[in-house]
C-alpha positions as CSV (number, residue, x, y, z in Angstrom):
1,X,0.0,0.0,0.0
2,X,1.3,3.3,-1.0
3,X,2.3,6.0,1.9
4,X,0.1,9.2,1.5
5,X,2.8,10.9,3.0
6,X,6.0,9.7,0.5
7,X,5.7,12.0,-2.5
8,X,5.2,9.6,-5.8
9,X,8.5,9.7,-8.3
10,X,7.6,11.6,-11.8
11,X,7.6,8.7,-14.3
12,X,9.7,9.5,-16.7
13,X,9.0,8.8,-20.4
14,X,11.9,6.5,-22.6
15,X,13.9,8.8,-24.8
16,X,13.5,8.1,-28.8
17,X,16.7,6.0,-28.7
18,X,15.9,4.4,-25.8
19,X,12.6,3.1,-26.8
20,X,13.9,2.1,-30.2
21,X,16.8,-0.2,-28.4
22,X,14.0,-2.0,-26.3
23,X,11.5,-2.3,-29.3
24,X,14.7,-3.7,-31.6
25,X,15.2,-6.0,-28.6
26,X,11.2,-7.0,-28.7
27,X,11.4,-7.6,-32.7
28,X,14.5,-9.9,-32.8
29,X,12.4,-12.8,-31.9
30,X,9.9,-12.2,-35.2
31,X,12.3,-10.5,-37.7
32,X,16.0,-10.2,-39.2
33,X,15.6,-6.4,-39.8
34,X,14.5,-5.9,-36.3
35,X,16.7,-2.7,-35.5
36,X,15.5,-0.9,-39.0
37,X,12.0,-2.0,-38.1
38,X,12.0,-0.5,-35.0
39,X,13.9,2.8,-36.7
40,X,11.2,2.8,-39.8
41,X,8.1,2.6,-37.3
42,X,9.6,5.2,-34.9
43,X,10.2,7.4,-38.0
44,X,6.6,7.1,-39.1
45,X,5.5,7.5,-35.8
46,X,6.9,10.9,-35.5
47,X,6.1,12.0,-39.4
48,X,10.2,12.3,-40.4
49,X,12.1,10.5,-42.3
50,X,14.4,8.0,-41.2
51,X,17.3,10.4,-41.6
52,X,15.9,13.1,-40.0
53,X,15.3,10.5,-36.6
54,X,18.7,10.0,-36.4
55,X,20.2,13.1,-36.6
56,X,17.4,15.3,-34.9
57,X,15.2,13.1,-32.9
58,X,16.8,10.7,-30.4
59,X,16.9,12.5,-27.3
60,X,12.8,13.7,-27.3
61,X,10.4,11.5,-25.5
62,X,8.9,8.2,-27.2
63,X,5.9,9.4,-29.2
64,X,2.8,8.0,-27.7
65,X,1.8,5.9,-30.6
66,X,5.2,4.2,-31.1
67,X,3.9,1.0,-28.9
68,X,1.0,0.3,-31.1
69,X,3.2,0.1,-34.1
70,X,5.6,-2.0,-32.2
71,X,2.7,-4.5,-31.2
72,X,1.3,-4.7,-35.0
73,X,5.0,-5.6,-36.2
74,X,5.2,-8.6,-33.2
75,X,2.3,-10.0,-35.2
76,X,4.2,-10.3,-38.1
77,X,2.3,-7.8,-40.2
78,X,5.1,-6.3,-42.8
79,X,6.6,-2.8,-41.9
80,X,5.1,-1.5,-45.0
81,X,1.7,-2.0,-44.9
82,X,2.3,-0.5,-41.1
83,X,3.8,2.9,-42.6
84,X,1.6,2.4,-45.8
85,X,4.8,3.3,-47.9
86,X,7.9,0.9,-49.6
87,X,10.4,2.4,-51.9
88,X,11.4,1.0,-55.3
89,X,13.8,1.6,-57.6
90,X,14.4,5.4,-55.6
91,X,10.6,6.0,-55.8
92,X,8.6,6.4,-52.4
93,X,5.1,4.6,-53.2
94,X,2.0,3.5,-51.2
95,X,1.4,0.0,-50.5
96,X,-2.1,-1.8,-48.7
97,X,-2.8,-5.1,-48.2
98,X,-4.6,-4.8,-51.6
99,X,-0.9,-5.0,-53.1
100,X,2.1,-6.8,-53.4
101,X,4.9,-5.3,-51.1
102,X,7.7,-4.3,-54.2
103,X,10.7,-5.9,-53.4
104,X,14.4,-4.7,-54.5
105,X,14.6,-8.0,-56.8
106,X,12.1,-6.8,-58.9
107,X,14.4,-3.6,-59.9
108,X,16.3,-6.4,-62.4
109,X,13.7,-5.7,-64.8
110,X,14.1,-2.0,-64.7
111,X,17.8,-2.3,-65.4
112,X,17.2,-5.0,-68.1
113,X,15.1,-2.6,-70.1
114,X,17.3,0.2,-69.2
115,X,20.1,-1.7,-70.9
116,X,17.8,-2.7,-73.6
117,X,16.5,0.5,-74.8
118,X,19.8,2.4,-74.9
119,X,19.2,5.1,-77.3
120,X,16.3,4.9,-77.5
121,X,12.8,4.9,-75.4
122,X,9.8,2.7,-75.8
123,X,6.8,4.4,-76.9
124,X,3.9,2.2,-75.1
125,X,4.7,0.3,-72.1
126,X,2.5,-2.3,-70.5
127,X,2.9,-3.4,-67.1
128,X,0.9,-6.7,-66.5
129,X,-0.6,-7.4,-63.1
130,X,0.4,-3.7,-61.9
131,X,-0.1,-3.8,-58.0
132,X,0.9,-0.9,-56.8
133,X,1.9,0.4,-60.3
134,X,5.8,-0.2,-59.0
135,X,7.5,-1.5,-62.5
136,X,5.2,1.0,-64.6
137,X,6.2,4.2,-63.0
138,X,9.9,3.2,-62.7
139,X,9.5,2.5,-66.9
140,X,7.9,5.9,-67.1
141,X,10.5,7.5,-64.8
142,X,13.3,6.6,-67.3
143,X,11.7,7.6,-70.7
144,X,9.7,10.5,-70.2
145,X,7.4,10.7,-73.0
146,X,5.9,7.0,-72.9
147,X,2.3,5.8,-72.7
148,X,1.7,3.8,-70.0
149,X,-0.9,1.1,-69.4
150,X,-1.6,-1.1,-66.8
151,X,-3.2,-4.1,-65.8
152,X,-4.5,-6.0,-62.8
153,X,-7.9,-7.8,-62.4
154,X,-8.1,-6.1,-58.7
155,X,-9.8,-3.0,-58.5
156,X,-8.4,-2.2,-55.0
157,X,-4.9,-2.5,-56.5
158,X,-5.5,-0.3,-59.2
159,X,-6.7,2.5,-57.1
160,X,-3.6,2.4,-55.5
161,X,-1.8,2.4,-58.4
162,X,-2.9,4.9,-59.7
163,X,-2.6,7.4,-56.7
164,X,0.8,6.3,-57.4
165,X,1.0,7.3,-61.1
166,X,-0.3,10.5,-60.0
167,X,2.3,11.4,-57.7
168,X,5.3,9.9,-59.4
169,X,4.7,11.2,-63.4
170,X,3.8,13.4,-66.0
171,X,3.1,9.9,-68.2
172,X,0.2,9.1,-69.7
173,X,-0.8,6.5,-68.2
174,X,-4.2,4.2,-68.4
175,X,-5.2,1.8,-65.5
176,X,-7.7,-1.1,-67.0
177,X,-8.9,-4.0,-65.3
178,X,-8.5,-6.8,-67.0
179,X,-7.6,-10.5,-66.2
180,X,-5.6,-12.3,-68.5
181,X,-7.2,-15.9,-67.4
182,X,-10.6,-14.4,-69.2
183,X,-11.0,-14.9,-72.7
184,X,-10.5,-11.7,-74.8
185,X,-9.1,-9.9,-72.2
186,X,-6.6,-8.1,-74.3
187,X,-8.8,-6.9,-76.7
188,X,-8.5,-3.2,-77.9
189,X,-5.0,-2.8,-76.0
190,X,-2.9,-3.1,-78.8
191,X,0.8,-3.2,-78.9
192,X,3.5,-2.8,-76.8
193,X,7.2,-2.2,-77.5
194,X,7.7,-3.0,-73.3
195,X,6.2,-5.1,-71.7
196,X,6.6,-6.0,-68.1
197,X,5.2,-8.1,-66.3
198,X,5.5,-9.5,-62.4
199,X,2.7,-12.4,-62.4
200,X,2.0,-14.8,-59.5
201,X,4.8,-17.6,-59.3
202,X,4.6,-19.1,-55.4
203,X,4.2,-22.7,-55.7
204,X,0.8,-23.2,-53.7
205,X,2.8,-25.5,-50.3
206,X,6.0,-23.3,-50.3
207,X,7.2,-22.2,-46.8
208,X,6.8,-18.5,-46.8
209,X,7.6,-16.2,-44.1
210,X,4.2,-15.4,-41.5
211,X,4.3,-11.9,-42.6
212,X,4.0,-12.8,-46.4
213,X,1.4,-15.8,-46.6
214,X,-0.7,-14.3,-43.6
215,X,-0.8,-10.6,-44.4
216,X,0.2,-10.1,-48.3
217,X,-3.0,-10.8,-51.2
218,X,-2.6,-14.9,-52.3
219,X,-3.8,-13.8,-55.4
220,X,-0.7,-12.2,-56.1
221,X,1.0,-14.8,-54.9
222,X,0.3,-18.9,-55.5
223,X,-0.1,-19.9,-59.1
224,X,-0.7,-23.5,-58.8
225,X,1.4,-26.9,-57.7
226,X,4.6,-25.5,-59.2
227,X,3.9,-22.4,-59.5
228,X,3.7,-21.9,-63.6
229,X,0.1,-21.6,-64.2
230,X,0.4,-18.3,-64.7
231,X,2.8,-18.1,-67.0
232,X,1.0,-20.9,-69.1
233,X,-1.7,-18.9,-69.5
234,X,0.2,-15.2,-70.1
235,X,3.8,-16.3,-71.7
236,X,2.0,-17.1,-75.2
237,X,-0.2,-14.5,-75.2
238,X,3.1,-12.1,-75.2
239,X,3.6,-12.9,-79.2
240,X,-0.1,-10.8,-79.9
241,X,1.1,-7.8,-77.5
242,X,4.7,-7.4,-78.5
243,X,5.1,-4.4,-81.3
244,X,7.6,-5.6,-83.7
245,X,11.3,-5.1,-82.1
246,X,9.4,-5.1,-78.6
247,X,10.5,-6.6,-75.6
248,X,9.2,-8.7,-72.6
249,X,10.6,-8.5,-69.2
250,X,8.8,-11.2,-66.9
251,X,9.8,-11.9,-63.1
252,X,10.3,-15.9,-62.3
253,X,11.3,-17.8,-59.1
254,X,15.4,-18.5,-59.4
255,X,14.0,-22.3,-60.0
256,X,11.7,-21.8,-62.7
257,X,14.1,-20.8,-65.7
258,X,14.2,-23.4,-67.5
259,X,10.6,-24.0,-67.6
260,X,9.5,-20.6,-68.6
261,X,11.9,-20.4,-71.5
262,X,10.6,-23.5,-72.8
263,X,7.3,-21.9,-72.5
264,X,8.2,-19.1,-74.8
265,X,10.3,-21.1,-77.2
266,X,7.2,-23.0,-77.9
267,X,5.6,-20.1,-79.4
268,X,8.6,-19.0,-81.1
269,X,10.2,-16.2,-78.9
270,X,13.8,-15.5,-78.4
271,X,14.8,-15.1,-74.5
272,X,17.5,-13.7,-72.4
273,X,17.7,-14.5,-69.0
274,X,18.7,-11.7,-66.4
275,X,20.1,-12.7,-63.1
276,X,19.4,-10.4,-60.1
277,X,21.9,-9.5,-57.7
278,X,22.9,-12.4,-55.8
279,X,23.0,-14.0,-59.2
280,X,20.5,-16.0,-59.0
281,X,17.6,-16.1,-62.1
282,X,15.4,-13.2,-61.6
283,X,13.9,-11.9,-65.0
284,X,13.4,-13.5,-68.7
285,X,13.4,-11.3,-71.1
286,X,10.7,-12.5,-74.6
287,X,11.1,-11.1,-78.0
C-alpha cells in the first residue's frame, strides 16, 4: 500500500533512442531487420524520415503511438503496410494489403530494359498485373514521354496504383482491369514495345515467411502446384502484345528458368535470361 505521506517519483518517459533499443530487442524474436523495423516505425511515428530521426530526434520522449506500431509488427504484419509506404527503384510509393509489397529484386527488370532500350525509349509500355503500379512508374520515370498502361484484375490495386501514377509522373498513363485468365481480355490494348510483367509464381505448399502468406494478397502470390500456371496462361499471349522489335521482361522464381523459357520457345520467342543481384535467375526477357 502506497504511503500518502512519500511523494510519488515523476515517471519519466523513454527517450526516442531508448525506446527504439527496447522495441529492436522485442522484434529480434519475429524478424532479421528488427533494428531498421523499429527505426522505420519510430520514424513514421513521429512524421520524419528516417534520416531526419537520427540526426534530430533521439533524445525527445517516445511518441505515444510508437507501442502500437511495435505490437502490430510482433504480429508479423510487414513494416510496409504499417507505414503504408515501400520504396522501389528510388521511388517512395503506397502500399495496402490490396498490393504486393515491391521488393528490391524486382528492380532487375528496370535495369534490363534500361540496358535494352539504350538510345532509345519505348513508346507504349504495358505493365501486366500492376499492383501498386511499382515497375510501370519506374518505366515511365526513365523515358519521359511513354504511354503507359496497366493491368491488374483487382480494383483495390488499381486505385492504389494509380494514386501512385499520380504522384510519381507526368506519363500518360491508363489503368484497365482486365484478367488475363478471361477470354478476350486483351482486346483493344494493342501493342507494346515493353512489356513488363510480375505475375503470380509461389508454388501453392511453399514455406513463406508469417508476414508474407498471412498478411500479403494470395492472389498475387500462389499460381498452382509448381507455381507456372500463370505463366501458361500469359507467356503465349506475349507474341499478340509485342510491337515488332518489342520486348518482354517477366519476373520468375530463381527455379523456374528453364521451364518458362521453354514456354516461350514454344511459341517461337527468343529469350535472355537476367540474373538479379545475388546471381540467381530473376527476369526472362521474350522477344
Amino acid at each position: 500500500m502506497t504511503d500518502p505521506a512519500r511523494p510519488v517519483a515523476p515517471t519519466i518517459a523513454p527517450t526516442v533512442a531508448e525506446a527504439i533499443r527496447d522495441a529492436a530487442q522485442t522484434l529480434a524474436a519475429t524478424s532479421d531487420t528488427a533494428r531498421l523495423d523499429a527505426e522505420v516505425l519510430m520514424a513514421h511515428a513521429l512524421g520524419a524520415t528516417r534520416s531526419e530521426l537520427l540526426l534530430r530526434h533521439m533524445r525527445e520522449n517516445e511518441p505515444s503511438g510508437f507501442a502500437a506500431l511495435v505490437e502490430r509488427r510482433l504480429g508479423h504484419e510487414p513494416v510496409a503496410y504499417i507505414t503504408g509506404e515501400a520504396e522501389f527503384y528510388g521511388l517512395a510509393l503506397e502500399v495496402s494489403p490490396a498490393v504486393l509489397i515491391p521488393r528490391g529484386d524486382s528492380e532487375t527488370l528496370i535495369e534490363a530494359a534500361r540496358v535494352a532500350f539504350t538510345g532509345r525509349s519505348p513508346a507504349r509500355v504495358l505493365d501486366l498485373g500492376t499492383g501498386s503500379g511499382a515497375l510501370l512508374i519506374a518505366a515511365l520515370s526513365l523515358w519521359g514521354e511513354a504511354e503507359g498502361v496497366g493491368i491488374d484484375r483487382s480494383e483495390q490495386s488499381l486505385l492504389v496504383a494509380a494514386r501512385n501514377a499520380a504522384a510519381h509522373t507526368d506519363n500518360g498513363v491508363a489503368f484497365l482491369q482486365r484478367d488475363w485468365t478471361v477470354p478476350n481480355w486483351s482486346d483493344g490494348l494493342g501493342r507494346f514495345d515493353l512489356i513488363l510483367a510480375n505475375p503470380p509464381y509461389v508454388e501453392d505448399d511453399a514455406a513463406l515467411d508469417a508476414s508474407v502468406r498471412a498478411f500479403e494478397p494470395a492472389g498475387a502470390l500462389f499460381a498452382g502446384p509448381d507455381g507456372l500456371d500463370d505463366y501458361r496462361v500469359l507467356v503465349p499471349q506475349l507474341v499478340g502484345l509485342l510491337a515488332p522489335g518489342g520486348r518482354a521482361l517477366v519476373e520468375i522464381g530463381h527455379t523456374q528458368a528453364k521451364a518458362v523459357i521453354a514456354l516461350g520457345t514454344e511459341v517461337g520467342l527468343s529469350t535472355q535470361l537476367h540474373l538479379d543481384l545475388a546471381s540467381r535467375a530473376r527476369a526472362i526477357a521474350f522477344f
